[in-house]
PDBQT receptor file of N, H, CA, C and O in Angstrom, charges set to zero:
ATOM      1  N   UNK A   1     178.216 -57.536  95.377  1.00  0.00    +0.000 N 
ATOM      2  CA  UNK A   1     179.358 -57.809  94.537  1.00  0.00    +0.000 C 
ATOM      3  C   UNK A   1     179.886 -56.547  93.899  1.00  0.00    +0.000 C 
ATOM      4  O   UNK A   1     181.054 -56.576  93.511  1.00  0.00    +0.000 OA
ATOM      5  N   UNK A   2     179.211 -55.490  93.746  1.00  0.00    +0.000 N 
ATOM      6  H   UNK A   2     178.263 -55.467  94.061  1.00  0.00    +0.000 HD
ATOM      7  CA  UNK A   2     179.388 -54.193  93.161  1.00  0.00    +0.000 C 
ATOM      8  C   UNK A   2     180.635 -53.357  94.471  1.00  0.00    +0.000 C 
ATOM      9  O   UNK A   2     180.344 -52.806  95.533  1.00  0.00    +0.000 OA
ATOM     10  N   UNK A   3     181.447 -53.482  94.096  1.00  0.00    +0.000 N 
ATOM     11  H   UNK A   3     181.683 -53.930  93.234  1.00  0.00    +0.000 HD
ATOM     12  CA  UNK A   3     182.484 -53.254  92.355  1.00  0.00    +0.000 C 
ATOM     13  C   UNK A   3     183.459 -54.142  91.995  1.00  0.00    +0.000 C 
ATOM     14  O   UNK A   3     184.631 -54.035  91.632  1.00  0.00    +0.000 OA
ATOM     15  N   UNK A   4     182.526 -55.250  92.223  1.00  0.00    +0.000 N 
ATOM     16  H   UNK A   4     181.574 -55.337  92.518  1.00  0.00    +0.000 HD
ATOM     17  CA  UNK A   4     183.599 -56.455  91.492  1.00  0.00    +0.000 C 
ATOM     18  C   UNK A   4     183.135 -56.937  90.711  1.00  0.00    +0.000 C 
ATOM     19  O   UNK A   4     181.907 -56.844  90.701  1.00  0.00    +0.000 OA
ATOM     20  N   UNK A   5     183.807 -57.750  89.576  1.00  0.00    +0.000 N 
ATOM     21  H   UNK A   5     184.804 -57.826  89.584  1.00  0.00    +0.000 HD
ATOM     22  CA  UNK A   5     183.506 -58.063  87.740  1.00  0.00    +0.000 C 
ATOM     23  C   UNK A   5     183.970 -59.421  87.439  1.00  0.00    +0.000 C 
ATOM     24  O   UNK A   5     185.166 -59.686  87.318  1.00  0.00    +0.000 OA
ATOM     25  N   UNK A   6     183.110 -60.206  87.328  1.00  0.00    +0.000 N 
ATOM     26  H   UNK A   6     182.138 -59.991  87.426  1.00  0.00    +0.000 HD
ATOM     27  CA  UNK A   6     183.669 -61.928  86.787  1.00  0.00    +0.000 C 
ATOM     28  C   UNK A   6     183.538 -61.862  85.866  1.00  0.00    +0.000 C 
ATOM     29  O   UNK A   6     182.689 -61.200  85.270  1.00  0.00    +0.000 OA
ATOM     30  N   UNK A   7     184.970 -63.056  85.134  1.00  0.00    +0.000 N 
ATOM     31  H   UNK A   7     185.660 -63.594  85.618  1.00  0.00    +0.000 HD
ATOM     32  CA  UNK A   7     184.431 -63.519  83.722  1.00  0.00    +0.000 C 
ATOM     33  C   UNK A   7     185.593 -64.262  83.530  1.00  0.00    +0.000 C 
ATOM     34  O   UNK A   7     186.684 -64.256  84.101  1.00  0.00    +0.000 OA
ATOM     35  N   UNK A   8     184.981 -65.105  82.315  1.00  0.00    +0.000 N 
ATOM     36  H   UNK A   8     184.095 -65.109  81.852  1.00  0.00    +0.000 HD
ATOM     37  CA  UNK A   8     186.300 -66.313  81.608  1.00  0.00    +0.000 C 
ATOM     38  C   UNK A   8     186.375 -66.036  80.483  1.00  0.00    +0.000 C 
ATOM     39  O   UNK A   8     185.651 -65.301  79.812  1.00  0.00    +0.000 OA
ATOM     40  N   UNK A   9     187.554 -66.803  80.118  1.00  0.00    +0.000 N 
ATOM     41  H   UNK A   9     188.143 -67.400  80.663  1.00  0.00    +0.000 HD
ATOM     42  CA  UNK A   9     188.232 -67.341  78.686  1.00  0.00    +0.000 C 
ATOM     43  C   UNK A   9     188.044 -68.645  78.634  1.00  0.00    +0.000 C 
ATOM     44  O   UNK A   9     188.110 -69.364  79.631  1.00  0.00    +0.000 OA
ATOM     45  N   UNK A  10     187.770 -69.096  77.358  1.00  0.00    +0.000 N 
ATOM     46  H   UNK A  10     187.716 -68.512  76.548  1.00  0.00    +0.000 HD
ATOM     47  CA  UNK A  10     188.041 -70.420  76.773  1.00  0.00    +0.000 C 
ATOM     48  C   UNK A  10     189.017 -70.389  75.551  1.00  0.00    +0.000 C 
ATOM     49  O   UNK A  10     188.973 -69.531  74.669  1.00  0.00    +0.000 OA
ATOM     50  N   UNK A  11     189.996 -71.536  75.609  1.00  0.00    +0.000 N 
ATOM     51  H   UNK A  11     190.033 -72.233  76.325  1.00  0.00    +0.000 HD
ATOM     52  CA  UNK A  11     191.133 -71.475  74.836  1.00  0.00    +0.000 C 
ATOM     53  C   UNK A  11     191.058 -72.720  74.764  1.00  0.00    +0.000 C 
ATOM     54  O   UNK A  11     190.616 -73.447  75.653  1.00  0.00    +0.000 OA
ATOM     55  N   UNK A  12     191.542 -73.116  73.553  1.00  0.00    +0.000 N 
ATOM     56  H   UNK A  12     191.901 -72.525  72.831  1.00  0.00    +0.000 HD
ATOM     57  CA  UNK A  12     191.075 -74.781  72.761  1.00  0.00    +0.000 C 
ATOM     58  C   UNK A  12     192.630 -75.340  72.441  1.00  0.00    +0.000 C 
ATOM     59  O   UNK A  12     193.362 -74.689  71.696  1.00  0.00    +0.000 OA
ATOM     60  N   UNK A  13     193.084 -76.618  73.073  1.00  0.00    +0.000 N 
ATOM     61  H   UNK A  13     192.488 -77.146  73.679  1.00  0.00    +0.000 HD
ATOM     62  CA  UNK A  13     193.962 -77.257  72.830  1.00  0.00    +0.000 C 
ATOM     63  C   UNK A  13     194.059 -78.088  71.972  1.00  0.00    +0.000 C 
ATOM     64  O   UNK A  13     193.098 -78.147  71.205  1.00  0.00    +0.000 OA
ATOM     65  N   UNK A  14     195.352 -79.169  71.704  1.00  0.00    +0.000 N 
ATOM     66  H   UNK A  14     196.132 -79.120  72.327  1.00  0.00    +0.000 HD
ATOM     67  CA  UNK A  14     195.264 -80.236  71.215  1.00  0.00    +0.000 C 
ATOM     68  C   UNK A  14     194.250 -81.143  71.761  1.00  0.00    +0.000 C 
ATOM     69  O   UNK A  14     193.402 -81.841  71.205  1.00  0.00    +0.000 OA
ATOM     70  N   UNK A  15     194.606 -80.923  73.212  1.00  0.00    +0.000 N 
ATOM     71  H   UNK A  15     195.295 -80.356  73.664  1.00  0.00    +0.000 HD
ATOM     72  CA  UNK A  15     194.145 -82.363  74.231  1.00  0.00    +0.000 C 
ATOM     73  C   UNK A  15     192.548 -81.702  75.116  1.00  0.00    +0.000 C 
ATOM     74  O   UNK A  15     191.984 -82.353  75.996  1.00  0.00    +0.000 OA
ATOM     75  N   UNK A  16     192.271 -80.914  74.837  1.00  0.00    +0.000 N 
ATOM     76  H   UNK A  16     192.729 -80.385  74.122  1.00  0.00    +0.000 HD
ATOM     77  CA  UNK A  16     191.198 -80.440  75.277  1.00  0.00    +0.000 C 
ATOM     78  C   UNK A  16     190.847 -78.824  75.327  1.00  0.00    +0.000 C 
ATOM     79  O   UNK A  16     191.163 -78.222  74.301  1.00  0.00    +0.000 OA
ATOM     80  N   UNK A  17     190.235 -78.035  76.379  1.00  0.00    +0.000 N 
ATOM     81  H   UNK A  17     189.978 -78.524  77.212  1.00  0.00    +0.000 HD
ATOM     82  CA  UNK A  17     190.044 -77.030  76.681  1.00  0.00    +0.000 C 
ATOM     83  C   UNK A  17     190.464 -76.563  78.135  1.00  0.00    +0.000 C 
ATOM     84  O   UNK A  17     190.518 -77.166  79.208  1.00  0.00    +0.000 OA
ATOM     85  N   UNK A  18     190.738 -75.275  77.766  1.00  0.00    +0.000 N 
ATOM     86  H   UNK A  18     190.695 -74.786  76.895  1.00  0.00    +0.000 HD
ATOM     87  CA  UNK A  18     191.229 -74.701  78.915  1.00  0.00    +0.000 C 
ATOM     88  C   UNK A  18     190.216 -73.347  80.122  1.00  0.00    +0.000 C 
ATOM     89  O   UNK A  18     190.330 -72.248  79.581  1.00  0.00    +0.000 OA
ATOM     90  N   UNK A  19     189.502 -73.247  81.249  1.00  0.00    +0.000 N 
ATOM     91  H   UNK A  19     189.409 -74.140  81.689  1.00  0.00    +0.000 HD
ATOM     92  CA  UNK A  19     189.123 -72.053  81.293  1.00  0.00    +0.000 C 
ATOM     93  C   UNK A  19     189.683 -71.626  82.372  1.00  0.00    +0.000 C 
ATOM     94  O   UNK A  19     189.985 -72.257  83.385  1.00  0.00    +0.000 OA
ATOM     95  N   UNK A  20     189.887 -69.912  81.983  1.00  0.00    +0.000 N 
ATOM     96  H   UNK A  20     189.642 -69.399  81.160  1.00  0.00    +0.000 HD
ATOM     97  CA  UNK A  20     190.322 -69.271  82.751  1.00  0.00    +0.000 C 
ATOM     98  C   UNK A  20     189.396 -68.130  83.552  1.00  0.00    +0.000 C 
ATOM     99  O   UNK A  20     189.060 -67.120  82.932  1.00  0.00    +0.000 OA
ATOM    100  N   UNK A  21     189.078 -68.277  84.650  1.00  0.00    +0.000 N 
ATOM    101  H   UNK A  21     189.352 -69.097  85.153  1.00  0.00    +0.000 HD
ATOM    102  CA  UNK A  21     188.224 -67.685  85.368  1.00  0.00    +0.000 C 
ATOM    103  C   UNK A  21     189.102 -66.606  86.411  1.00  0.00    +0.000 C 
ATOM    104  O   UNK A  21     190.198 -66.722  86.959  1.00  0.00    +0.000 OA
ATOM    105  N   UNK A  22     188.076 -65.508  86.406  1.00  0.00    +0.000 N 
ATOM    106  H   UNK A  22     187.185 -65.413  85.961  1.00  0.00    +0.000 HD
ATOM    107  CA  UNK A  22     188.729 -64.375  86.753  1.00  0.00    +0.000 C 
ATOM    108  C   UNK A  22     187.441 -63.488  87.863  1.00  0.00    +0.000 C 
ATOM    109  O   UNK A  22     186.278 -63.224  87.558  1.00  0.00    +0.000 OA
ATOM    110  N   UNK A  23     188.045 -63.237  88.965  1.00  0.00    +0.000 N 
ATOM    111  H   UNK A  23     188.990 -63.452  89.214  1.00  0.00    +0.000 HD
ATOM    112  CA  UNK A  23     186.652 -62.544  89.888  1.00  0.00    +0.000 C 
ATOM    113  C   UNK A  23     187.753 -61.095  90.347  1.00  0.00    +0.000 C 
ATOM    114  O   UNK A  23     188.800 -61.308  90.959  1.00  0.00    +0.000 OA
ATOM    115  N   UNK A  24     187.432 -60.026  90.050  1.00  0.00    +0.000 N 
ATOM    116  H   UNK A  24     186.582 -59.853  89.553  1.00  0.00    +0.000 HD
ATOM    117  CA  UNK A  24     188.608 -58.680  90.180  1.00  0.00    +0.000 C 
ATOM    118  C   UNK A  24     187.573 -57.729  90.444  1.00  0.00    +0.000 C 
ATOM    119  O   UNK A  24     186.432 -57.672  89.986  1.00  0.00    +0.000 OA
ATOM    120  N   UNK A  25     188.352 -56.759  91.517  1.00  0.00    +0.000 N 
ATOM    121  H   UNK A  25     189.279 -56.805  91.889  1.00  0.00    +0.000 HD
ATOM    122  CA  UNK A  25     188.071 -55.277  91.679  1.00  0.00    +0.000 C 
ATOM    123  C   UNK A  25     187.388 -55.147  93.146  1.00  0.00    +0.000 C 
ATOM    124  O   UNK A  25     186.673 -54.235  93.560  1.00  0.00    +0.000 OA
ATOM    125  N   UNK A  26     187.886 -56.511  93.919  1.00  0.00    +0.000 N 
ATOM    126  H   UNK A  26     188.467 -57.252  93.583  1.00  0.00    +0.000 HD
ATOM    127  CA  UNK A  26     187.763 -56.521  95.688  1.00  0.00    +0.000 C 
ATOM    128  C   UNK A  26     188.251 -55.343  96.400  1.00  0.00    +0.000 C 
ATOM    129  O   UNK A  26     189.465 -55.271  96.210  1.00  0.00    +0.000 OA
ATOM    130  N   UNK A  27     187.887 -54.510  97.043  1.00  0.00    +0.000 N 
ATOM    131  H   UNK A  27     186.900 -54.568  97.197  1.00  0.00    +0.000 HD
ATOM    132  CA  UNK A  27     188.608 -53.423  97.661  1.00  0.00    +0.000 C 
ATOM    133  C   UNK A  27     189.330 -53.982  98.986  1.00  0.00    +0.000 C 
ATOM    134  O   UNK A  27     190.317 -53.452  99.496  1.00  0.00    +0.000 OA
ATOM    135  N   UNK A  28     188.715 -55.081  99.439  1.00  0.00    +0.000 N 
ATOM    136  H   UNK A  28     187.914 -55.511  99.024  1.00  0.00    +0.000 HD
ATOM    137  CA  UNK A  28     189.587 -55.575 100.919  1.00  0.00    +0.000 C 
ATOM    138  C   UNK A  28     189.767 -57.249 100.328  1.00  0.00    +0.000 C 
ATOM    139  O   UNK A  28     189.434 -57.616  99.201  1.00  0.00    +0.000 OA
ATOM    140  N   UNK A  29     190.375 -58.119 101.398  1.00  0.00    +0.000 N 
ATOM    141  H   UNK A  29     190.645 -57.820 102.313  1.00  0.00    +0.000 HD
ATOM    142  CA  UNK A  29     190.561 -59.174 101.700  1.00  0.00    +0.000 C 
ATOM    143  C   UNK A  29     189.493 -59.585 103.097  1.00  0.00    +0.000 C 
ATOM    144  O   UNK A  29     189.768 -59.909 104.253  1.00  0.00    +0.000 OA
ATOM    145  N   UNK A  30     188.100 -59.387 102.332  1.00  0.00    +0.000 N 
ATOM    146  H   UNK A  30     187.877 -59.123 101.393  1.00  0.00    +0.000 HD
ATOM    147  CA  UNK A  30     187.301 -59.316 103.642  1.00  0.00    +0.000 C 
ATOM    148  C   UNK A  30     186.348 -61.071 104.056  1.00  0.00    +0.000 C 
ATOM    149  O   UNK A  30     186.621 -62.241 103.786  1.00  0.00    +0.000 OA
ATOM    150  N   UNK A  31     185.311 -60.470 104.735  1.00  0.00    +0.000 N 
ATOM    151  H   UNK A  31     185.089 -59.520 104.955  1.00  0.00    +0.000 HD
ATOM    152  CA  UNK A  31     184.504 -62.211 104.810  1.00  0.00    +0.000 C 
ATOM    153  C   UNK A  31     183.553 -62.266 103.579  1.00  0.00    +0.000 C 
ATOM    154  O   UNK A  31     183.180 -63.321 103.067  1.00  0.00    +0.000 OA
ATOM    155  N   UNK A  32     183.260 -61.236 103.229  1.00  0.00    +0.000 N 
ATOM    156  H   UNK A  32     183.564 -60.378 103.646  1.00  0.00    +0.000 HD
ATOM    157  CA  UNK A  32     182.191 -61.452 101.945  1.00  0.00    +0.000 C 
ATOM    158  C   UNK A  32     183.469 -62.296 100.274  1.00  0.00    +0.000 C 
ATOM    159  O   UNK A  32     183.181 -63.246  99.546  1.00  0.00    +0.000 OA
ATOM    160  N   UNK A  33     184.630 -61.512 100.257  1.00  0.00    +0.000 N 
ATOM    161  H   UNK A  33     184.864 -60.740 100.849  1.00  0.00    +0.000 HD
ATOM    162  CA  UNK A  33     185.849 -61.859  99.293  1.00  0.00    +0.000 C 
ATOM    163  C   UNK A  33     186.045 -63.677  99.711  1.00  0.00    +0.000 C 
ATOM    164  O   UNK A  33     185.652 -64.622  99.027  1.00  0.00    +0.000 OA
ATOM    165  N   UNK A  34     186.702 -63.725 100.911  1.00  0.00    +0.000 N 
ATOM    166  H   UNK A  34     187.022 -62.957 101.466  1.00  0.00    +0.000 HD
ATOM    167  CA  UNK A  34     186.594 -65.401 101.664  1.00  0.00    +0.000 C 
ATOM    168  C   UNK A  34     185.535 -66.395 101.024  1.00  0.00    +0.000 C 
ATOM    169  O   UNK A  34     185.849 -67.370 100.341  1.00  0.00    +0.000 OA
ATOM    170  N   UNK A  35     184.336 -66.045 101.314  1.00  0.00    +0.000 N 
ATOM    171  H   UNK A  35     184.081 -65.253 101.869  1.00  0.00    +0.000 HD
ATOM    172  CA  UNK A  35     183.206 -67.015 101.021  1.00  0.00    +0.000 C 
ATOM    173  C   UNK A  35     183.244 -66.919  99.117  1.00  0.00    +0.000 C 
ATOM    174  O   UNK A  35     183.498 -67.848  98.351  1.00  0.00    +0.000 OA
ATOM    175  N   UNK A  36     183.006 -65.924  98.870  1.00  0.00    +0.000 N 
ATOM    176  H   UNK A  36     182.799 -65.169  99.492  1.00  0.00    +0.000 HD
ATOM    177  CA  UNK A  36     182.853 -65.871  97.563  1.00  0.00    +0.000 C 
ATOM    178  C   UNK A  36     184.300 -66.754  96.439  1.00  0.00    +0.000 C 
ATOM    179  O   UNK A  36     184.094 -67.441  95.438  1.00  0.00    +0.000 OA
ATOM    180  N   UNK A  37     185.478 -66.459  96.974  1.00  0.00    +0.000 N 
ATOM    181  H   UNK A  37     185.646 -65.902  97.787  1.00  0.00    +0.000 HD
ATOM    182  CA  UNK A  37     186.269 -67.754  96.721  1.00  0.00    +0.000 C 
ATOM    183  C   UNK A  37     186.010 -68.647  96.760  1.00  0.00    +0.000 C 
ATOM    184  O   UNK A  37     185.902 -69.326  95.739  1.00  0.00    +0.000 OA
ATOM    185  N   UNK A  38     185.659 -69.340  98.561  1.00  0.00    +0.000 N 
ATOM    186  H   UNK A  38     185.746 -68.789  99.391  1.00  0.00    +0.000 HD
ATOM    187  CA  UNK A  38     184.941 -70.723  98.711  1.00  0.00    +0.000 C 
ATOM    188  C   UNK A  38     184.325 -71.087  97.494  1.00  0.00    +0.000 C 
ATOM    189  O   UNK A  38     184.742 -71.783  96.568  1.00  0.00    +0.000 OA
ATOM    190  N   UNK A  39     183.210 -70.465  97.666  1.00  0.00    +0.000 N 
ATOM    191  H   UNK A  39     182.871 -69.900  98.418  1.00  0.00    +0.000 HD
ATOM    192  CA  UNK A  39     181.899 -70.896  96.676  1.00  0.00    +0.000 C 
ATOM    193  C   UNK A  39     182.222 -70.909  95.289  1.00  0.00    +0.000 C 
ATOM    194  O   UNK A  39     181.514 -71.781  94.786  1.00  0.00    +0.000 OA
ATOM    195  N   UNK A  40     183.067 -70.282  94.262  1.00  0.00    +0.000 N 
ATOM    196  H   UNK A  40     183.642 -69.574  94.670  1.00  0.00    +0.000 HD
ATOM    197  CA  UNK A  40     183.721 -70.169  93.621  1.00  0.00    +0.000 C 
ATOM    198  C   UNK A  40     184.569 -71.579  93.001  1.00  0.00    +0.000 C 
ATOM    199  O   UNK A  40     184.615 -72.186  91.931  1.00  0.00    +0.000 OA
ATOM    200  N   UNK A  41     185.041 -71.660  94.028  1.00  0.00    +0.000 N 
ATOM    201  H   UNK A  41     185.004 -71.167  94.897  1.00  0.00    +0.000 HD
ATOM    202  CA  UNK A  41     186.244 -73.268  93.835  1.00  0.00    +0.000 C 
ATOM    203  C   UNK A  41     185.212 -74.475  93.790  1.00  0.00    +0.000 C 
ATOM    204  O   UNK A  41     185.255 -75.511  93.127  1.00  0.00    +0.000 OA
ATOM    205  N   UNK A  42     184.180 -73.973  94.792  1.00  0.00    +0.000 N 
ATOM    206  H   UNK A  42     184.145 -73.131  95.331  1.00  0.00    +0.000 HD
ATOM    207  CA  UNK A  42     183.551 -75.323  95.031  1.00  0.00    +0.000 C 
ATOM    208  C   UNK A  42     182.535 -76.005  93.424  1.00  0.00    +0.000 C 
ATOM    209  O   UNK A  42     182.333 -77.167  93.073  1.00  0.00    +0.000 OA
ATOM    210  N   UNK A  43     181.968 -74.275  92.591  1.00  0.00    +0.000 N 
ATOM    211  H   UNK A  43     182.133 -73.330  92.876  1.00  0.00    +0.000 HD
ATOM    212  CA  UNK A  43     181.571 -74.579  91.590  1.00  0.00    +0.000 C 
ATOM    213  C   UNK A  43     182.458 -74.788  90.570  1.00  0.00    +0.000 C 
ATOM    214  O   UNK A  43     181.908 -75.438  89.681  1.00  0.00    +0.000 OA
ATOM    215  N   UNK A  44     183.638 -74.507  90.306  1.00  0.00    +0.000 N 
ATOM    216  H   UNK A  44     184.085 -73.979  91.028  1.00  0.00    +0.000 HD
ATOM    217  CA  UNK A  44     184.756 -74.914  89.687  1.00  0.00    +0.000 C 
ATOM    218  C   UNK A  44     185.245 -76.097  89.266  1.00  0.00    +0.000 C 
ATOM    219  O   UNK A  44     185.677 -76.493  88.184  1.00  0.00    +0.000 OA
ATOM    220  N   UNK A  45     185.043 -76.755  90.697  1.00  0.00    +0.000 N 
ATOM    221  H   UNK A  45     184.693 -76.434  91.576  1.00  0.00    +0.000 HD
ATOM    222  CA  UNK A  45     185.284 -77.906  90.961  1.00  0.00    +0.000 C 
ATOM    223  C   UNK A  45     183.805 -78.979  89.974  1.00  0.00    +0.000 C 
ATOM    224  O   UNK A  45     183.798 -79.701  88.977  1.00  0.00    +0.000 OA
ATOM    225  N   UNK A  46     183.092 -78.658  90.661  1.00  0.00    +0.000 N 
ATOM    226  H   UNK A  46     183.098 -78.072  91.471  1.00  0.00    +0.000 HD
ATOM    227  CA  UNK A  46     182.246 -79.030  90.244  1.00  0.00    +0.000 C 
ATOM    228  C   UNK A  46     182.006 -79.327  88.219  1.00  0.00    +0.000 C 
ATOM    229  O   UNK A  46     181.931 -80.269  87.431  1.00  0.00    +0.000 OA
ATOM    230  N   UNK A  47     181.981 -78.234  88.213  1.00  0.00    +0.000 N 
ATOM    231  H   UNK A  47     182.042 -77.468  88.854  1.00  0.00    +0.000 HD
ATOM    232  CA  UNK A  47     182.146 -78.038  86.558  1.00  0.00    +0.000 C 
ATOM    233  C   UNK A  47     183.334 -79.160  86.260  1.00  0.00    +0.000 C 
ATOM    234  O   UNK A  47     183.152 -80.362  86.065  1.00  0.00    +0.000 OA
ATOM    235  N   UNK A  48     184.137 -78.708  86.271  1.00  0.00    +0.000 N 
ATOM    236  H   UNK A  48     184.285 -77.731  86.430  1.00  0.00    +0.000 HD
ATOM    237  CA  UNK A  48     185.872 -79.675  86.043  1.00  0.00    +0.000 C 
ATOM    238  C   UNK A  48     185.458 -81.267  86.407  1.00  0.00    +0.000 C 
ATOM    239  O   UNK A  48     186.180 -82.146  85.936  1.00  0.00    +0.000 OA
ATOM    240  N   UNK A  49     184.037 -81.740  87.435  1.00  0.00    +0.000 N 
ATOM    241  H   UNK A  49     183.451 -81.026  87.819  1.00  0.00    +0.000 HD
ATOM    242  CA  UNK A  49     184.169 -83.218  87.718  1.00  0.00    +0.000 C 
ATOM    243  C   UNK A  49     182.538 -83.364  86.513  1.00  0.00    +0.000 C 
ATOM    244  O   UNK A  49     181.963 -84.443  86.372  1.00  0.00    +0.000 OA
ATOM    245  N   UNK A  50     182.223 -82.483  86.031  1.00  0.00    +0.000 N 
ATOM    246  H   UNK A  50     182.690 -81.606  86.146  1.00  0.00    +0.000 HD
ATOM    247  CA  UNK A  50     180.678 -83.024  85.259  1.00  0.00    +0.000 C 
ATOM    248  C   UNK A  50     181.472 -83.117  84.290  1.00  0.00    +0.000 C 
ATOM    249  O   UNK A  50     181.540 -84.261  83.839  1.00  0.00    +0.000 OA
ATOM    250  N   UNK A  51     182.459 -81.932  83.505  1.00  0.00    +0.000 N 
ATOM    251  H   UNK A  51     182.403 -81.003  83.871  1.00  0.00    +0.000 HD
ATOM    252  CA  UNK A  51     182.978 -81.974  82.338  1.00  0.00    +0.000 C 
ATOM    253  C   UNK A  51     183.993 -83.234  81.945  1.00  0.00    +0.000 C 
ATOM    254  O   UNK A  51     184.127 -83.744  80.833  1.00  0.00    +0.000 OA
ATOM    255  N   UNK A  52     184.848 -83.677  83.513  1.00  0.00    +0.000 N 
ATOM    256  H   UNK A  52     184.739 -83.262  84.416  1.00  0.00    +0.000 HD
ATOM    257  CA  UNK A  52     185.833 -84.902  82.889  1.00  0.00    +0.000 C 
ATOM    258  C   UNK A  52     185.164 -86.208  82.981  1.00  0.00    +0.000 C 
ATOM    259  O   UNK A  52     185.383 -87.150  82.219  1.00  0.00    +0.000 OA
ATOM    260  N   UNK A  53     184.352 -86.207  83.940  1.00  0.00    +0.000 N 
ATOM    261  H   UNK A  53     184.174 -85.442  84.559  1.00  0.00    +0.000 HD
ATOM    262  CA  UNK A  53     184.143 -87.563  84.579  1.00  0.00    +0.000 C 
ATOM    263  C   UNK A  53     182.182 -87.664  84.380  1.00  0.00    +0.000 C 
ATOM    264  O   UNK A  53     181.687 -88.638  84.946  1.00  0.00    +0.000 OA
ATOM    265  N   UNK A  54     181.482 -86.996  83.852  1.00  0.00    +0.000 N 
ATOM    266  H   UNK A  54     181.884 -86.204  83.393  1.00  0.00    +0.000 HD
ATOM    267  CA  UNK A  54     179.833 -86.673  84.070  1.00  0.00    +0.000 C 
ATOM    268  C   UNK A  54     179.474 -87.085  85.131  1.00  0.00    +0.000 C 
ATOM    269  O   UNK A  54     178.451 -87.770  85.123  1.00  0.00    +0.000 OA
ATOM    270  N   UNK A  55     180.259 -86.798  86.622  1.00  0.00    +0.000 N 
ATOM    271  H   UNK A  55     181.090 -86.241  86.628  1.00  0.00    +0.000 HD
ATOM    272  CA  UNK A  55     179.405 -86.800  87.534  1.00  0.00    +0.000 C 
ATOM    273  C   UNK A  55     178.932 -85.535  88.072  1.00  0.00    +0.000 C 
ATOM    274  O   UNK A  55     179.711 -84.602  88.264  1.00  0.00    +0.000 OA
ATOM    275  N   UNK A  56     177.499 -85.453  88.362  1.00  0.00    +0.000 N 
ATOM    276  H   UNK A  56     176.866 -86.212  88.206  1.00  0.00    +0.000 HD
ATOM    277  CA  UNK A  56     177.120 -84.704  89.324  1.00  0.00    +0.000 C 
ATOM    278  C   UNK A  56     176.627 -85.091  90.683  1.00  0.00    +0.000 C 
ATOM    279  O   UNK A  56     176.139 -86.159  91.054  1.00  0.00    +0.000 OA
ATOM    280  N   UNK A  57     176.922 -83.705  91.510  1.00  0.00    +0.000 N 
ATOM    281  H   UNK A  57     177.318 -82.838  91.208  1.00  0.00    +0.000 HD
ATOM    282  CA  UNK A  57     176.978 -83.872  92.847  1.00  0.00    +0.000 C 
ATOM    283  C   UNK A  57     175.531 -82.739  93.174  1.00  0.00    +0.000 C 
ATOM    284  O   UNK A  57     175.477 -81.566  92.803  1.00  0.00    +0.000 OA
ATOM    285  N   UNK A  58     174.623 -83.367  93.835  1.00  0.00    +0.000 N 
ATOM    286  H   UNK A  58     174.667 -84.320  94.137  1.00  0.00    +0.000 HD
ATOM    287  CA  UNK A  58     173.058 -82.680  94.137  1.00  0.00    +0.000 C 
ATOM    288  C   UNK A  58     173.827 -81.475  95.169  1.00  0.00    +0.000 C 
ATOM    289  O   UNK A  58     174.762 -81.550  95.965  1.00  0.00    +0.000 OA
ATOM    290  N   UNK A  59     172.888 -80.292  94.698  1.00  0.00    +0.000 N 
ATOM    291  H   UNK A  59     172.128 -80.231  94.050  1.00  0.00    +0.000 HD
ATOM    292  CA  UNK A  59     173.541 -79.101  95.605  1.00  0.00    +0.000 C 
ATOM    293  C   UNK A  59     173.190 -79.344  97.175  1.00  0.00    +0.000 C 
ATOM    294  O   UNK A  59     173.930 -78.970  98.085  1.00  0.00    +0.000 OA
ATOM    295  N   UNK A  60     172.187 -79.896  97.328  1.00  0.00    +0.000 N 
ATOM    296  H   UNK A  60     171.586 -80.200  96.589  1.00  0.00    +0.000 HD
ATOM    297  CA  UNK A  60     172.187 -80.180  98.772  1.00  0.00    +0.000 C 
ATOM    298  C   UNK A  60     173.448 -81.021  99.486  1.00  0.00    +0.000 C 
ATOM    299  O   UNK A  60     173.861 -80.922 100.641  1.00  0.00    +0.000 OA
ATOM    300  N   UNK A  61     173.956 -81.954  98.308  1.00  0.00    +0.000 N 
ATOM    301  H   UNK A  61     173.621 -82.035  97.369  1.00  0.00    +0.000 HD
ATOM    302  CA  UNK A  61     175.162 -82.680  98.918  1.00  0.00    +0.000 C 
ATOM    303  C   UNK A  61     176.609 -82.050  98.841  1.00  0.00    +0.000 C 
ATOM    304  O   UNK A  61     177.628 -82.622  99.228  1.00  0.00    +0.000 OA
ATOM    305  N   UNK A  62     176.556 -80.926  98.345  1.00  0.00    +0.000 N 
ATOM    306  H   UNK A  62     175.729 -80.461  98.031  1.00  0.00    +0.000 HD
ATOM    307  CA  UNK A  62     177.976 -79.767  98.135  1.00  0.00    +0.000 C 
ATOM    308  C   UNK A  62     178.325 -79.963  99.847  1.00  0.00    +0.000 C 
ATOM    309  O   UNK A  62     177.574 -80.464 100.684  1.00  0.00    +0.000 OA
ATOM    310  N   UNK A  63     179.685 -79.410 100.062  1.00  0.00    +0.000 N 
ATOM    311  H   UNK A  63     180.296 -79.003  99.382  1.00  0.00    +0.000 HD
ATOM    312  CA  UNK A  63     180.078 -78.872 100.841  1.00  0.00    +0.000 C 
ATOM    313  C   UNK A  63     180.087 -77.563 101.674  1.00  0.00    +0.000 C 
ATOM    314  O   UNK A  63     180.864 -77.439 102.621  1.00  0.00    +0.000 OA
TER     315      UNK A  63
């Protein structure tokens, strides 16, 4: 991952919370950048369905 840098914001609404997630400092658009998106969205996702709905999904059953 070196020389790339993750991190979020949390910002507090009326109606809830907001996060803003950030992965920067890719030198290409390569296959390691690709997957690491994937995987990325897929925990995203994830988070966003425990936090609205409390379901979880067993990592063996991810996509």
């Amino acid at each position: 991952w070196n020389p790339t840098s993750f991190g979020f914001e949390l910002q507090e609404y009326d109606k809830g919370v907001s996060l803003r997630f950030r992965h920067t400092g890719w030198p290409q658009c390569n296959a390691h950048f690709r997957r690491s998106s994937f995987c990325w969205a897929l925990l995203l996702q994830g988070l966003k369905d425990y936090v609205e709905k409390g379901k979880v999904i067993p990592f063996e059953e991810r996509a």
